[in-house]
N, C-alpha and C positions, 0 to 999 in steps of 0.2 A: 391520155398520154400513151405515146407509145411504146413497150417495150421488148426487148427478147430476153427470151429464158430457153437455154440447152440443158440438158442434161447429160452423163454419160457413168457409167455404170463400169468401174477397174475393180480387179478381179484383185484386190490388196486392202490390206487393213487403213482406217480412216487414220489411223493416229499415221501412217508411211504417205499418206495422199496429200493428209493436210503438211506435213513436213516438205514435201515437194512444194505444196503452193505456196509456201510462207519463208522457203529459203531465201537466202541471198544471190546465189548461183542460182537460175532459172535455163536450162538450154532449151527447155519446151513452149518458154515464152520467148521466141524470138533472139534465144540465147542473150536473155538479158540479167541483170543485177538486180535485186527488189533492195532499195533502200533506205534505209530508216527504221526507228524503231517500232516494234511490233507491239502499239499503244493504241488503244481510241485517242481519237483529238490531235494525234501525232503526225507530221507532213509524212509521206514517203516517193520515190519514185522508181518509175523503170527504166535503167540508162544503160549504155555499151558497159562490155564490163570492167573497159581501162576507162569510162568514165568521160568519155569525149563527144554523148550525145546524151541526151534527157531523151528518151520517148514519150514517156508519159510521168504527170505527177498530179498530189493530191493530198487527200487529206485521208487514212484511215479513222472511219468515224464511228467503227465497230469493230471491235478484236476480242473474238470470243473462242480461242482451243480448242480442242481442234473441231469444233464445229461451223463458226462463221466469222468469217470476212466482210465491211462494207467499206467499199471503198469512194470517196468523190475523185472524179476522174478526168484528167483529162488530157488531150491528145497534145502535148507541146509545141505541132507543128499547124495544129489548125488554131481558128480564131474561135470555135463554137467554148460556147459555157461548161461549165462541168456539169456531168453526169454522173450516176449513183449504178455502180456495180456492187452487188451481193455474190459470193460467195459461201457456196451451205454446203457441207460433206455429213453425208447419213449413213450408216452402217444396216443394209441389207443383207441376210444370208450370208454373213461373214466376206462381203462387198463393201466398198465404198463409191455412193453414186454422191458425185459430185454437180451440186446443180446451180447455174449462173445466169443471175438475172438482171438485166441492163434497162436501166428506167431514164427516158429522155423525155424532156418537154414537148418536145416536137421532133420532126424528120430532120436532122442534119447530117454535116458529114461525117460525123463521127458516127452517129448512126450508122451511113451507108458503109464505112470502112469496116463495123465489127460483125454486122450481118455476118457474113461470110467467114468472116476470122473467129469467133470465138468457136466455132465448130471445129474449125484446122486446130484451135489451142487446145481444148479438149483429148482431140483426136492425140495432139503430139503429148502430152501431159500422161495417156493411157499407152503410150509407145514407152516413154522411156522409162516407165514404171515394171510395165510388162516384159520387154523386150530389151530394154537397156542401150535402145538408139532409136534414135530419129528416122521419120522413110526419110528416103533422097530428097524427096520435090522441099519436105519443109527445112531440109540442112541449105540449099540453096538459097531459099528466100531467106533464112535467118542471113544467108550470106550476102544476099543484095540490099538489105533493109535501111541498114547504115548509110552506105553511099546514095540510097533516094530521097532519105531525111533529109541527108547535107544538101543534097540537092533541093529538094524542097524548101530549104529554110533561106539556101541563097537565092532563088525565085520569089520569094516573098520579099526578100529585102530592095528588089531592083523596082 
C-alpha cells in the first residue's frame, strides 16, 4: 500500500499544536472550518467557513488529546474511496513535532493531490503558530481554492 508520512518539528508546546489542529477555525488548512464533533465514530468535515463548499469529509475514527487524530478521508470533489489520515503530535525538547501519515490503497488522485499539499500544510500550520501569518503564495491559494472546487464540481456535473 502506498503511503506518505511528513513530519515537521514547531518550536510550541504540543497541547498549542494540537489546539490548532483540532480547531474550528483552521486558516493553515486552506482557511477552512473543521467540523463536527471531536469524537471517535463521529462524521466531520472541511468546508469554507460560511459553509458554501464541503472540501473534504469523513469519519473521525480516532480522537486521542492532544496526541492523535485518525481521520477516514476524503476529497468531496473527486470520486476515489476514502483514505486513512493519522495525525500524531510528540513533544521533543520542549517541541511539538507533528507527524502525518496518509495510507492509500493504491495511487490515486487523491493520492497525487496531497503528495505536494500536505508539506505546504505543515509548512503553513508552523507559520501561523510561529509567526502569526501565512507566506503570500499560501494566503492566495487559500484564496483561489473555493472558486476551483465550484468549478470542479460544475465540470463534473456536465
Amino acid at each position: 500500500m502506498p503511503e506518505q508520512r511528513f513530519s515537521k518539528t514547531i518550536p510550541r508546546p504540543v497541547t498549542e499544536v494540537w489546539a490548532a489542529i483540532t480547531a474550528e477555525r483552521q486558516p493553515w488548512y486552506f482557511n477552512s472550518a473543521f467540523v463536527g464533533p471531536r469524537r471517535a465514530g463521529e462524521p466531520f468535515r472541511y468546508e469554507k467557513p460560511d459553509g458554501s463548499i464541503t472540501y473534504i469529509d469523513g469519519i473521525l475514527t480516532e480522537f486521542v488529546p492532544p496526541r492523535r487524530m485518525v481521520q477516514e478521508f476524503r476529497f468531496t470533489d473527486l470520486e476515489d474511496a476514502p483514505t486513512t489520515v493519522v495525525w500524531e503530535v510528540a513533544e521533543e525538547d520542549g517541541h511539538a513535532v507533528v507527524t502525518l501519515l496518509h495510507d492509500f490503497p493504491e495511487i490515486t488522485a487523491t493520492y497525487k493531490r496531497t503528495k505536494g499539499g500536505w508539506p505546504r500544510i505543515l509548512d503553513s500550520l508552523e507559520a501561523i503558530l510561529v509567526r502569526g501569518k501565512l507566506p503570500l503564495l499560501t494566503r492566495v491559494q487559500n484564496a483561489l481554492l473555493g472558486p476551483v472546487i465550484r468549478l470542479s464540481s460544475l465540470t463534473k456535473k456536465s
